[in-house]
N, CA, C and O atoms as CSV, one atom per row, in Angstrom:
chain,resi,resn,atom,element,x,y,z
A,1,UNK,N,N,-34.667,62.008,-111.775
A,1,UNK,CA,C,-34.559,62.134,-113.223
A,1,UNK,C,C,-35.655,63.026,-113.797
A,1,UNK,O,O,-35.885,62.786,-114.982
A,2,UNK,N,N,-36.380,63.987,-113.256
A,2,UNK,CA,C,-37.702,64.565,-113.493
A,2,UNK,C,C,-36.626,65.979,-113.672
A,2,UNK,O,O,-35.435,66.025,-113.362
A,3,UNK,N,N,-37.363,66.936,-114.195
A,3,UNK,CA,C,-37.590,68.181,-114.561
A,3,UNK,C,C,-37.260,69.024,-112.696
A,3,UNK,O,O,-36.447,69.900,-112.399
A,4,UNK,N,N,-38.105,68.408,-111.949
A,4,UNK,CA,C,-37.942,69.245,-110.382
A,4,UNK,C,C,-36.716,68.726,-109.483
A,4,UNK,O,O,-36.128,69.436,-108.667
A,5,UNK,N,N,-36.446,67.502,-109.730
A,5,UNK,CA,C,-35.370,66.720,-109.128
A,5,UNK,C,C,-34.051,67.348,-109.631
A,5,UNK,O,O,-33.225,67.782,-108.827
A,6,UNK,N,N,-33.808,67.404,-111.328
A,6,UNK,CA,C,-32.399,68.465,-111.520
A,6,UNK,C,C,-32.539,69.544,-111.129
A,6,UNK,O,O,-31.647,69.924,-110.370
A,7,UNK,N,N,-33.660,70.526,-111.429
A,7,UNK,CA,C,-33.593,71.884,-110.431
A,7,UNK,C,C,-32.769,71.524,-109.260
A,7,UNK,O,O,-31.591,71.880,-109.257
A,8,UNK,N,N,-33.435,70.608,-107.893
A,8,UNK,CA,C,-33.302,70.400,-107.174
A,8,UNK,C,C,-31.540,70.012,-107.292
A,8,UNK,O,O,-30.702,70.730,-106.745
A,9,UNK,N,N,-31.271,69.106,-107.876
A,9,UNK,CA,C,-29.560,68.896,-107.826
A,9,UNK,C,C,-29.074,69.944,-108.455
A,9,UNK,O,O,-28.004,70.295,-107.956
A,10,UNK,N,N,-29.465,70.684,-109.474
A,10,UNK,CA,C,-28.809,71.920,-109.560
A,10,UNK,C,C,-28.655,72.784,-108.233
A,10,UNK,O,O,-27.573,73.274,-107.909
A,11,UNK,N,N,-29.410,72.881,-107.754
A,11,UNK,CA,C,-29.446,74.084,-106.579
A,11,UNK,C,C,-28.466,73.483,-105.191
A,11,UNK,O,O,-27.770,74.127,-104.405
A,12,UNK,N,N,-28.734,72.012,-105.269
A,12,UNK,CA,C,-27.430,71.415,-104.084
A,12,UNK,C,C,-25.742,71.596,-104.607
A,12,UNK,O,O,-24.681,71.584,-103.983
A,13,UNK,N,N,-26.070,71.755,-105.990
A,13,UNK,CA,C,-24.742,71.266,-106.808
A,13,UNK,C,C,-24.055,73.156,-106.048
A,13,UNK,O,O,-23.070,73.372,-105.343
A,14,UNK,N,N,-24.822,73.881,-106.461
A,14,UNK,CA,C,-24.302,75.317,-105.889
A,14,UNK,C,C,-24.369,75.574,-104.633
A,14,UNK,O,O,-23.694,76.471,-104.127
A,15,UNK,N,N,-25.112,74.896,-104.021
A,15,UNK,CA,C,-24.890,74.882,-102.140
A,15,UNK,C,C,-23.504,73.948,-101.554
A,15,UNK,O,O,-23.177,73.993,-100.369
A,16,UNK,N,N,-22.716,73.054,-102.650
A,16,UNK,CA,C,-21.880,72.429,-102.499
A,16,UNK,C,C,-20.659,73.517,-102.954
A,16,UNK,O,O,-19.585,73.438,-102.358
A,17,UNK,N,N,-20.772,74.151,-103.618
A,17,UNK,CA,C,-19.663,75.073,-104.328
A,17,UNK,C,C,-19.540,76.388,-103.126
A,17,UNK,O,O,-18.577,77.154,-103.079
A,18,UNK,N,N,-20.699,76.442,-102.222
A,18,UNK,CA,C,-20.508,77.558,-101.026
A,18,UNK,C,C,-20.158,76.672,-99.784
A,18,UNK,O,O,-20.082,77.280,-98.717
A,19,UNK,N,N,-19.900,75.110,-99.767
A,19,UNK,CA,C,-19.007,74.841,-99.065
A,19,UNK,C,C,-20.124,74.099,-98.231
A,19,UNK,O,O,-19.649,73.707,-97.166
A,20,UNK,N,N,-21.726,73.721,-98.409
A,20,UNK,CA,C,-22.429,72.916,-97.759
A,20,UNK,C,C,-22.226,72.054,-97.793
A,20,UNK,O,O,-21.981,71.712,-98.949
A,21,UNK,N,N,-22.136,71.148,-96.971
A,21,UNK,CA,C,-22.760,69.854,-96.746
A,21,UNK,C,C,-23.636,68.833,-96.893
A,21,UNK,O,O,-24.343,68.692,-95.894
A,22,UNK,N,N,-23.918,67.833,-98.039
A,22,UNK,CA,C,-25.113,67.383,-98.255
A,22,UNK,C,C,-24.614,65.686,-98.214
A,22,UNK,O,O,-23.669,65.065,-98.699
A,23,UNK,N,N,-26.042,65.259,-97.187
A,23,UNK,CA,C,-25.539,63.868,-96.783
A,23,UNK,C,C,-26.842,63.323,-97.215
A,23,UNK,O,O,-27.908,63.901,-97.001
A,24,UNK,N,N,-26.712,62.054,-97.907
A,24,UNK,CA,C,-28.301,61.202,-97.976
A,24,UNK,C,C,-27.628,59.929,-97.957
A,24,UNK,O,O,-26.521,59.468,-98.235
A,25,UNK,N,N,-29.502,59.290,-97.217
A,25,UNK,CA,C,-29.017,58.004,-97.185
A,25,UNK,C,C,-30.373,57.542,-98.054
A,25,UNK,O,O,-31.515,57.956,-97.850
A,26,UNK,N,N,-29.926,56.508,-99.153
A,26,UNK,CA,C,-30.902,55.777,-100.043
A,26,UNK,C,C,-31.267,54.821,-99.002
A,26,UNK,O,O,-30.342,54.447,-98.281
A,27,UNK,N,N,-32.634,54.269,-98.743
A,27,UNK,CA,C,-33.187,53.027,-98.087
A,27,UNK,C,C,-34.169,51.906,-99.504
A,27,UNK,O,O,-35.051,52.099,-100.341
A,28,UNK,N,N,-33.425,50.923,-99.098
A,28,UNK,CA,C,-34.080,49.974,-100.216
A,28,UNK,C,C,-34.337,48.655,-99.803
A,28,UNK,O,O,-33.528,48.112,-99.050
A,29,UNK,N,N,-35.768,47.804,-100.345
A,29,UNK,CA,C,-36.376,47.123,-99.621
A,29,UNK,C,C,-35.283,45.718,-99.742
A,29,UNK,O,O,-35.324,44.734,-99.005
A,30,UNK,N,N,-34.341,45.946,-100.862
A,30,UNK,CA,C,-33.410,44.754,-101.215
A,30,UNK,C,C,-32.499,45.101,-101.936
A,30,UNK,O,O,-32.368,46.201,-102.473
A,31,UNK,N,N,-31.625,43.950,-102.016
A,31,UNK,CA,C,-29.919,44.325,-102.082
A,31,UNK,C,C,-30.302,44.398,-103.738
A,31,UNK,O,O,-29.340,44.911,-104.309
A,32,UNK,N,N,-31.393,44.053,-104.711
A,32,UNK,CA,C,-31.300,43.852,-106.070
A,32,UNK,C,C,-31.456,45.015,-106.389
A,32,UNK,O,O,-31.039,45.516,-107.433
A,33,UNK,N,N,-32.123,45.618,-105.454
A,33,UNK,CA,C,-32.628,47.511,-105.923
A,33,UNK,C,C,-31.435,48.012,-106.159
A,33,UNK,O,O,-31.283,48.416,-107.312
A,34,UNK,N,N,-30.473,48.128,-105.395
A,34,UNK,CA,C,-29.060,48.339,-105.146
A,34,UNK,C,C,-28.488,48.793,-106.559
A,34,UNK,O,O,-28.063,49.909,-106.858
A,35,UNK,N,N,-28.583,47.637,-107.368
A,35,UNK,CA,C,-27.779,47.048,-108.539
A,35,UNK,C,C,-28.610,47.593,-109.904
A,35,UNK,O,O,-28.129,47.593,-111.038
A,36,UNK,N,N,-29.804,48.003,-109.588
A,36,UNK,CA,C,-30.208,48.009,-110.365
A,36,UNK,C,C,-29.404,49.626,-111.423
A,36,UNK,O,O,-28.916,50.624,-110.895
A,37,UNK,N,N,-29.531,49.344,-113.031
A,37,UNK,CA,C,-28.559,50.515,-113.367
A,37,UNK,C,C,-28.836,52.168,-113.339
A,37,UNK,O,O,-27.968,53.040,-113.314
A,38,UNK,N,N,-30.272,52.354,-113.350
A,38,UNK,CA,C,-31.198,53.256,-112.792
A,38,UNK,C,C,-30.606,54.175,-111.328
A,38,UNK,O,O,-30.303,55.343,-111.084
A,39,UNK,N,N,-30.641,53.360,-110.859
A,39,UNK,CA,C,-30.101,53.438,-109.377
A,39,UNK,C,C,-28.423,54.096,-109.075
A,39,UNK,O,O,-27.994,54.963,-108.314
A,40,UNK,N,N,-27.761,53.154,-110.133
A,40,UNK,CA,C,-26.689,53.001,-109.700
A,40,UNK,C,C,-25.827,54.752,-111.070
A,40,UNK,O,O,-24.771,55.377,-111.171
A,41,UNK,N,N,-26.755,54.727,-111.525
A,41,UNK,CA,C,-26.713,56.478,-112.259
A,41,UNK,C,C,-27.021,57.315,-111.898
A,41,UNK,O,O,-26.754,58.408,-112.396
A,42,UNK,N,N,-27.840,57.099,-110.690
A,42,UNK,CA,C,-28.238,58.142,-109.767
A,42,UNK,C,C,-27.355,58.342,-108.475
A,42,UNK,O,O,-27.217,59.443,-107.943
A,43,UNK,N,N,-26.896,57.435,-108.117
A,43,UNK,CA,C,-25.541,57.426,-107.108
A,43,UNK,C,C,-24.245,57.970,-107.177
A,43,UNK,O,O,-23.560,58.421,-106.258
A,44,UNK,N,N,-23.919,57.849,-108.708
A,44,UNK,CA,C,-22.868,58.086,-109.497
A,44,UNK,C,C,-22.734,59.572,-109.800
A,44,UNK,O,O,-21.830,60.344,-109.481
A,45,UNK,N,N,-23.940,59.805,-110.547
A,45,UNK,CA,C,-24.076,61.439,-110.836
A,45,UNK,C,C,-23.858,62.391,-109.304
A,45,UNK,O,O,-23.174,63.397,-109.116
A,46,UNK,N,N,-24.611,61.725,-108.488
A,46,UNK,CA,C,-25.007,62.350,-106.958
A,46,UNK,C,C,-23.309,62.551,-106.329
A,46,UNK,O,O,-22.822,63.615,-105.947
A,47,UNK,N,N,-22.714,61.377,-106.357
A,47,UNK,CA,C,-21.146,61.310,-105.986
A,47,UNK,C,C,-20.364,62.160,-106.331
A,47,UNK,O,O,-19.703,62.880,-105.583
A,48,UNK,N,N,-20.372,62.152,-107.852
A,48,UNK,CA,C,-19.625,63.044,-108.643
A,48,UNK,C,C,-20.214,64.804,-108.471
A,48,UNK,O,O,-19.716,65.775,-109.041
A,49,UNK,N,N,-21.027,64.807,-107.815
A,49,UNK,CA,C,-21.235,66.503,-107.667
A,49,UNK,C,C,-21.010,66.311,-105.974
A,49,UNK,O,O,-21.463,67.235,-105.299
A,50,UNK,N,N,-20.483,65.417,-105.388
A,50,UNK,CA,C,-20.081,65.997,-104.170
A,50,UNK,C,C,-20.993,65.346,-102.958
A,50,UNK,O,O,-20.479,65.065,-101.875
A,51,UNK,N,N,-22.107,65.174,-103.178
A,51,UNK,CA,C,-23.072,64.827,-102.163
A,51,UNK,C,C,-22.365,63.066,-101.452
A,51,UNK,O,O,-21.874,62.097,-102.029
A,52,UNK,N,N,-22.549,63.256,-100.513
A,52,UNK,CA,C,-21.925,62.196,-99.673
A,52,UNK,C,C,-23.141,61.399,-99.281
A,52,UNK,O,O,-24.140,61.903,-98.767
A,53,UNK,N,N,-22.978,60.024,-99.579
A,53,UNK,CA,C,-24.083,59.160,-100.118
A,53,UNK,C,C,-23.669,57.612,-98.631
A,53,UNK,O,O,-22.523,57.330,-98.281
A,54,UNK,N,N,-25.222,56.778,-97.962
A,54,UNK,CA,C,-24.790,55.891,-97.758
A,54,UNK,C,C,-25.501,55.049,-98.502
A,54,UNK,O,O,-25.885,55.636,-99.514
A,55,UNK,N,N,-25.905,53.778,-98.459
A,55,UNK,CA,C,-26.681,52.834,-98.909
A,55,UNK,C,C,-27.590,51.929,-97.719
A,55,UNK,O,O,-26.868,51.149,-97.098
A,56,UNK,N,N,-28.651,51.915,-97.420
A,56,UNK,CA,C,-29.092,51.195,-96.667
A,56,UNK,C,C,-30.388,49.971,-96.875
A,56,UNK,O,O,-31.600,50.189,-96.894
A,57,UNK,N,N,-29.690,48.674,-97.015
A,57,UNK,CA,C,-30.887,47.704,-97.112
A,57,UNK,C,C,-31.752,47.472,-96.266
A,57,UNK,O,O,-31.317,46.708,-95.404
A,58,UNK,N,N,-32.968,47.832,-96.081
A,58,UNK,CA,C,-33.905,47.396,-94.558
A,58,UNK,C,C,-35.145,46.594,-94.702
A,58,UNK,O,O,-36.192,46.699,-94.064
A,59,UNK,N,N,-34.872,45.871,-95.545
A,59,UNK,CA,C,-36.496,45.063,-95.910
A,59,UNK,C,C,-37.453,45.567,-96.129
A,59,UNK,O,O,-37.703,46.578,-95.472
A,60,UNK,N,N,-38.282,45.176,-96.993
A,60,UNK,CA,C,-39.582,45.415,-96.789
A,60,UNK,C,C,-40.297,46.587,-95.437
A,60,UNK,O,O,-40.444,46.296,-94.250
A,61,UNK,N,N,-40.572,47.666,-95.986
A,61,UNK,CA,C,-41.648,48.161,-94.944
A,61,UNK,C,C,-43.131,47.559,-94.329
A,61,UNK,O,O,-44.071,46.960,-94.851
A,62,UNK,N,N,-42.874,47.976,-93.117
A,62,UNK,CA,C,-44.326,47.780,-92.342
A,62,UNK,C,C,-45.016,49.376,-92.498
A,62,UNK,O,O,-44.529,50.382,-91.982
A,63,UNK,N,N,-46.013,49.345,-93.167
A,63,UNK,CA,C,-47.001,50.671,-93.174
A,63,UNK,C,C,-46.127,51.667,-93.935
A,63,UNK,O,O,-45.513,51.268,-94.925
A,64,UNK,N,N,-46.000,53.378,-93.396
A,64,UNK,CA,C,-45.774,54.277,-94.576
A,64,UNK,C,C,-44.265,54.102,-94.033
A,64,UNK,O,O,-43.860,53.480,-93.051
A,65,UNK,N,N,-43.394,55.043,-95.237
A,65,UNK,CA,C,-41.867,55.324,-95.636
A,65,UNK,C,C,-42.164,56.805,-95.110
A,65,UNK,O,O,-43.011,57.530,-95.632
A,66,UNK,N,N,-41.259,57.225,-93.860
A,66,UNK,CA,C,-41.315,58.723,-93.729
A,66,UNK,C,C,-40.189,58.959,-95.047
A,66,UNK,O,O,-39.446,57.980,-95.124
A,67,UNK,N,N,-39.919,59.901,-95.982
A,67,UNK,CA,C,-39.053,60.631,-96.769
A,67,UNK,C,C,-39.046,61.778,-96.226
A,67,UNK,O,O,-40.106,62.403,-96.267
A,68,UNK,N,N,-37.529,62.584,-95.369
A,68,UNK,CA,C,-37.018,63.613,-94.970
A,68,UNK,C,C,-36.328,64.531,-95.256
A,68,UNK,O,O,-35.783,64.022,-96.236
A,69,UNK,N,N,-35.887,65.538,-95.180
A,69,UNK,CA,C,-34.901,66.444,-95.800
A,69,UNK,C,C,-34.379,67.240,-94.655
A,69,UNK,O,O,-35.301,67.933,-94.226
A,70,UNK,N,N,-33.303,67.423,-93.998
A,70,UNK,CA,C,-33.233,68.154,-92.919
A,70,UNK,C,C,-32.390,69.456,-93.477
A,70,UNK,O,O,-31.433,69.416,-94.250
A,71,UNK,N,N,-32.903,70.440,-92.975
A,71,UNK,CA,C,-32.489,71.693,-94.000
A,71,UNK,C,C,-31.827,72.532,-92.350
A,71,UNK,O,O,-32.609,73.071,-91.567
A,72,UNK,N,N,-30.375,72.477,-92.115
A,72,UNK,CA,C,-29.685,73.368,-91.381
A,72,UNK,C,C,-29.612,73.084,-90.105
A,72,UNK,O,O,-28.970,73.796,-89.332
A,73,UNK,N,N,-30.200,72.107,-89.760
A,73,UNK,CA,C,-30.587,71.451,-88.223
A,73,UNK,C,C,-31.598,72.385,-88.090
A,73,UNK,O,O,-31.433,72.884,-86.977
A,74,UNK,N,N,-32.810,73.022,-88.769
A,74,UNK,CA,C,-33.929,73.652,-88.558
A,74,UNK,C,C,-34.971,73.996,-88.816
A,74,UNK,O,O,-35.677,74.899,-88.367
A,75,UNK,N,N,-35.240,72.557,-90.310
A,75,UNK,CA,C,-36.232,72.382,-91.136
A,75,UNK,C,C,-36.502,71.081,-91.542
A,75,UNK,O,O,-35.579,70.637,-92.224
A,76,UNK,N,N,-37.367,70.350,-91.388
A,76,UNK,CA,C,-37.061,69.804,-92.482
A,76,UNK,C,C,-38.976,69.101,-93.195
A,76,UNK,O,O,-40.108,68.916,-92.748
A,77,UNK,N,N,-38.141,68.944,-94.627
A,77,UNK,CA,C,-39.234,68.616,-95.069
A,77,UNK,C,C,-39.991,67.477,-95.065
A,77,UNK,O,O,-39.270,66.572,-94.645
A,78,UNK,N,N,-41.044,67.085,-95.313
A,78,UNK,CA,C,-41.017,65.468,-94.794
A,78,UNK,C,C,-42.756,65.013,-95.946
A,78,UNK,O,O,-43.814,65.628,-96.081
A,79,UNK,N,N,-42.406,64.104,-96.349
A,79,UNK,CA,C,-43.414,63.065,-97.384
A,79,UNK,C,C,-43.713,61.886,-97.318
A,79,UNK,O,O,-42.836,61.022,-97.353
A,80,UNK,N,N,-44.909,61.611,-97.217
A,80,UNK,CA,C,-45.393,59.989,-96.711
A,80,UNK,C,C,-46.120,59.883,-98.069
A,80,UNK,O,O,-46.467,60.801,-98.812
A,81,UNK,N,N,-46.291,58.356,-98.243
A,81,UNK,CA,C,-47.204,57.869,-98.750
A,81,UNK,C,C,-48.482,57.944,-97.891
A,81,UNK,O,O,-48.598,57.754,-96.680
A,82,UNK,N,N,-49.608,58.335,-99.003
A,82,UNK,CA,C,-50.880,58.487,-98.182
A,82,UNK,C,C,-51.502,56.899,-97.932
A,82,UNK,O,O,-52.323,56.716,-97.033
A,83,UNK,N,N,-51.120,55.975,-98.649
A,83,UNK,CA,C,-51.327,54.394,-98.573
A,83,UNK,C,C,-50.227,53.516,-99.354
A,83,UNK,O,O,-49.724,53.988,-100.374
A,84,UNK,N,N,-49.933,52.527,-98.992
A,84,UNK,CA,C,-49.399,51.998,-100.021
A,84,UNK,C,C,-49.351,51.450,-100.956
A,84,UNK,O,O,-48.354,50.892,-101.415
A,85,UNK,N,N,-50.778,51.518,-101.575
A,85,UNK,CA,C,-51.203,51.387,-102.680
A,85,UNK,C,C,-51.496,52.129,-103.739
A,85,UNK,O,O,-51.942,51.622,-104.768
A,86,UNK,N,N,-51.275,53.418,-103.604
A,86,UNK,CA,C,-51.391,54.399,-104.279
A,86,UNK,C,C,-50.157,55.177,-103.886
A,86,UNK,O,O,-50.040,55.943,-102.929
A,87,UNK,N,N,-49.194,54.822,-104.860
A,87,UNK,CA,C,-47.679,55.222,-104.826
A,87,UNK,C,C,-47.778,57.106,-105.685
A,87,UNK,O,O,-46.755,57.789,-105.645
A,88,UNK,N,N,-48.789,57.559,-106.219
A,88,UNK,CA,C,-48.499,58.926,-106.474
A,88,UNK,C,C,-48.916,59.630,-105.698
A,88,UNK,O,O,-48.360,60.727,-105.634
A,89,UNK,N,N,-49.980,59.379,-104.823
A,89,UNK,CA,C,-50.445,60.533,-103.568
A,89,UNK,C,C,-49.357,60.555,-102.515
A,89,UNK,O,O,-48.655,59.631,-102.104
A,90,UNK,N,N,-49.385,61.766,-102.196
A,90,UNK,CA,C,-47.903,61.838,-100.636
A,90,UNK,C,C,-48.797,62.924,-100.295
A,90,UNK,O,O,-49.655,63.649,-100.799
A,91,UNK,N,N,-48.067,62.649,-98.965
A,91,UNK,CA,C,-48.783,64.077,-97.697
A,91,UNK,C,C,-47.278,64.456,-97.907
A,91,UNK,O,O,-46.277,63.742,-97.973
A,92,UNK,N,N,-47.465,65.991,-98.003
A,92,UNK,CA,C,-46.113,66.872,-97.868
A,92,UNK,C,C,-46.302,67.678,-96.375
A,92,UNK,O,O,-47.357,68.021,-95.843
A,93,UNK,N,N,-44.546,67.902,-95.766
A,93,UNK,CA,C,-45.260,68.927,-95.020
A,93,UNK,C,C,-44.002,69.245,-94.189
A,93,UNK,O,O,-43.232,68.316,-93.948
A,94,UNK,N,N,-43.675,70.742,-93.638
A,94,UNK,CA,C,-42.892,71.449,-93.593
A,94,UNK,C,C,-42.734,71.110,-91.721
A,94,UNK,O,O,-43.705,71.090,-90.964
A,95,UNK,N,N,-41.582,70.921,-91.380
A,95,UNK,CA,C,-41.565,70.690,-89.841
A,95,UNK,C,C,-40.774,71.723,-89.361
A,95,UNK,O,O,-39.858,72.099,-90.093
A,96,UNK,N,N,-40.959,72.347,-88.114
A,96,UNK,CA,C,-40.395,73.616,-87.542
A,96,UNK,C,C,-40.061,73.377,-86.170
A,96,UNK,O,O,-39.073,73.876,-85.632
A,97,UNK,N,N,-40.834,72.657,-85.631
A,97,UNK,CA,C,-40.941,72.283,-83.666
A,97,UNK,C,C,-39.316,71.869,-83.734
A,97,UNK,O,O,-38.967,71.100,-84.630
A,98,UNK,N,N,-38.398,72.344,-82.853
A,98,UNK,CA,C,-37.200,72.014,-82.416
A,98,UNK,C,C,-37.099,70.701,-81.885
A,98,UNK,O,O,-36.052,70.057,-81.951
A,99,UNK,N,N,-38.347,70.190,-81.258
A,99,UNK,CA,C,-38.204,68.566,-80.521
A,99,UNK,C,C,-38.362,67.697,-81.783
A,99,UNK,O,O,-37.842,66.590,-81.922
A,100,UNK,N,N,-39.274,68.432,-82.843
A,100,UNK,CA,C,-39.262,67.114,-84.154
A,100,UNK,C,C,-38.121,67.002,-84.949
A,100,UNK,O,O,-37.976,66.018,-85.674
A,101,UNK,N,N,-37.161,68.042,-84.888
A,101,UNK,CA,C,-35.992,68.596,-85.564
A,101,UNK,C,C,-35.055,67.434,-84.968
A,101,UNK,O,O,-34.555,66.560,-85.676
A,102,UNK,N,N,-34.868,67.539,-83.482
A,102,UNK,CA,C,-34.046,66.750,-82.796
A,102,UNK,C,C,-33.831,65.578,-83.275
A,102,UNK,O,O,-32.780,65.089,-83.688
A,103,UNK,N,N,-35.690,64.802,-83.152
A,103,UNK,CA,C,-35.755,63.953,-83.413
A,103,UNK,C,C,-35.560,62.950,-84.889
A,103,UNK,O,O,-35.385,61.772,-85.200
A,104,UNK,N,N,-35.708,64.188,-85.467
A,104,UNK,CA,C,-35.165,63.357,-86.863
A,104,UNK,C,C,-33.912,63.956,-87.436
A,104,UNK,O,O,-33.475,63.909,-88.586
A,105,UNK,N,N,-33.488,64.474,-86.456
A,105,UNK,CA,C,-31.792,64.702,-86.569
A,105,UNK,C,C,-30.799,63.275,-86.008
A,105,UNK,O,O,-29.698,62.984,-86.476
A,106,UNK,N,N,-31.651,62.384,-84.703
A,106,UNK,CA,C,-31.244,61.636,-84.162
A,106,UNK,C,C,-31.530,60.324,-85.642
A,106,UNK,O,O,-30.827,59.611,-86.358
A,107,UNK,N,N,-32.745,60.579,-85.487
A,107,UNK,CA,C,-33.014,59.564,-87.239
A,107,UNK,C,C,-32.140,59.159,-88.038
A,107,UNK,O,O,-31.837,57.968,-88.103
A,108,UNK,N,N,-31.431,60.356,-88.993
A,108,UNK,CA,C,-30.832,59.988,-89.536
A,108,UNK,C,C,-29.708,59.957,-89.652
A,108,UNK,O,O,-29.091,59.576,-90.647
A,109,UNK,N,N,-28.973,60.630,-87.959
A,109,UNK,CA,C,-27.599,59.913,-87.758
A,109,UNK,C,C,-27.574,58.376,-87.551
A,109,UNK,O,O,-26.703,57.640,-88.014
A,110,UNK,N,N,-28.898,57.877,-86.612
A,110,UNK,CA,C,-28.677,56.100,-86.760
A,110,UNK,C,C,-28.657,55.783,-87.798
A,110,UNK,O,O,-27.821,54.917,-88.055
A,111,UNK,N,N,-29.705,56.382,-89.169
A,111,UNK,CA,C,-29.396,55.761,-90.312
A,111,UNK,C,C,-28.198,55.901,-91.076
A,111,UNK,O,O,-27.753,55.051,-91.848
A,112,UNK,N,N,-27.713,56.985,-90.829
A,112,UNK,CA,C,-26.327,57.155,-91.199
A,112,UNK,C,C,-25.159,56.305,-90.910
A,112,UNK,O,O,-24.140,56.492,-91.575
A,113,UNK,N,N,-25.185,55.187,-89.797
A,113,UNK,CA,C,-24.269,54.730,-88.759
A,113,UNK,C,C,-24.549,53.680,-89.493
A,113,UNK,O,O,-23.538,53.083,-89.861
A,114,UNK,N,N,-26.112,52.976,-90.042
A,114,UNK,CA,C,-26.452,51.874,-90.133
A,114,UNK,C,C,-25.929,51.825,-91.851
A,114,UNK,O,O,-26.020,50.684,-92.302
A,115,UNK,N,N,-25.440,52.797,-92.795
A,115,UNK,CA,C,-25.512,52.557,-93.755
A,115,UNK,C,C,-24.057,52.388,-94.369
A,115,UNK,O,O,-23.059,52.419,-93.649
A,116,UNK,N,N,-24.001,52.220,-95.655
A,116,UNK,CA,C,-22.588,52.095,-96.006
A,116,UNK,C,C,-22.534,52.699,-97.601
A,116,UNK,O,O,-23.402,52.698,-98.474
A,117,UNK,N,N,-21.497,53.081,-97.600
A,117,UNK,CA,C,-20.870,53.851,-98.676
A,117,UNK,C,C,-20.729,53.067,-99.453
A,117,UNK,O,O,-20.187,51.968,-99.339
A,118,UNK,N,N,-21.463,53.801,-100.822
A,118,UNK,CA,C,-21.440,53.023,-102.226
A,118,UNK,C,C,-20.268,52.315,-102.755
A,118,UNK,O,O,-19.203,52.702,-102.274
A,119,UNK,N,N,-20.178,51.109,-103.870
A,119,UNK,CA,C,-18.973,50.701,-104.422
A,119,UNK,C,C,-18.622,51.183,-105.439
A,119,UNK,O,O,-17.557,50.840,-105.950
């Protein structure tokens, strides 16, 4: 809902109109996050421009949340929390190595498998 995030869905919304592919999976610590209406306007909008969405509940985290972006099977971007107590600092950072590619290509097909399509 920020100023960089519509850029950002603007620019998928036209990578969808050249016929890309865009898959995400939301991870949430509980099924109430789910529901919440915040959430569920952001799923909606995301749907309706095309992006193919799963839902995944996984409890509570142990330590940091990797956040990924896999750009072509040959990029991808990736953001941690620097603690979890300080929810505005993130380490950003650009991945290129083909074995880390793999590997979080394998990522988020399990998460993909593990998740389920919105109601």
């Amino acid at each position: 809902m920020t100023d960089l995030a519509s850029r950002y869905l603007d620019l998928q919304r036209v990578a969808l109109r050249r016929g890309v592919d865009i898959k995400r999976v939301f991870i949430f610590e509980s099924p109430e996050l789910v529901e919440t209406e915040l959430v569920q306007r952001i799923i909606a909008y995301q749907r309706n421009i095309g992006i193919d969405i799963r839902l995944l509940v996984a409890g509570p985290a142990n330590g940091t949340i990797a956040d990924f972006v896999l750009f072509d099977g040959e990029i991808s971007h990736e953001t941690a929390p620097v603690t979890r107590q300080d929810y505005g600092a993130l380490i950003t950072r650009l991945v290129l190595s083909p074995e880390a590619i793999q590997n979080r290509t394998i990522q988020f097909q399990a998460l993909w498998q593990l998740g389920v399509g919105p109601s």
